[in-house]
C-alpha angles and dihedrals in degrees: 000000000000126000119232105208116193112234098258092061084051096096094043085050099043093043095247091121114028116262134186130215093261090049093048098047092044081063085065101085135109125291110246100245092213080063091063137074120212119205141153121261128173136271099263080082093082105058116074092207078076109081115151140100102277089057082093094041107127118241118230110250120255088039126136083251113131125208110210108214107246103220107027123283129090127352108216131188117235 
């Protein structure tokens, strides 16, 4: 599972500031979901031969865009 790090545990993570064991696993908690935005994107997201900036581009709502479920269930149209 990935691990979502605010910005102000970045230098700890990274060694730019020193860390210990204890530090660094207390960074392994939950983001808070409150903290996120959720938004549609297209479906250039799911190939890994796209790799570019408008790949996180929102897309307007009520477009022919198709979210793939990530993990199996129901596809839905924006």
């Amino acid at each position: 599972m990935p691990v979502v790090l605010g910005p102000e545990t970045w230098p700890g993570w990274l060694g730019e500031e020193p860390a210990d064991a204890r530090q660094l696993n207390a960074m392994l908690a939950p983001y808070p979901s409150e903290n996120m935005t959720c938004r549609p994107v297209g479906p250039r997201v799911g190939s890994v031969k796209n790799n570019d900036p408008s790949l996180i581009e929102p897309v307007a709502v009520g477009t022919d865009a198709v979210a793939q479920p990530l993990f199996g269930g129901t596809t839905f149209k924006w």
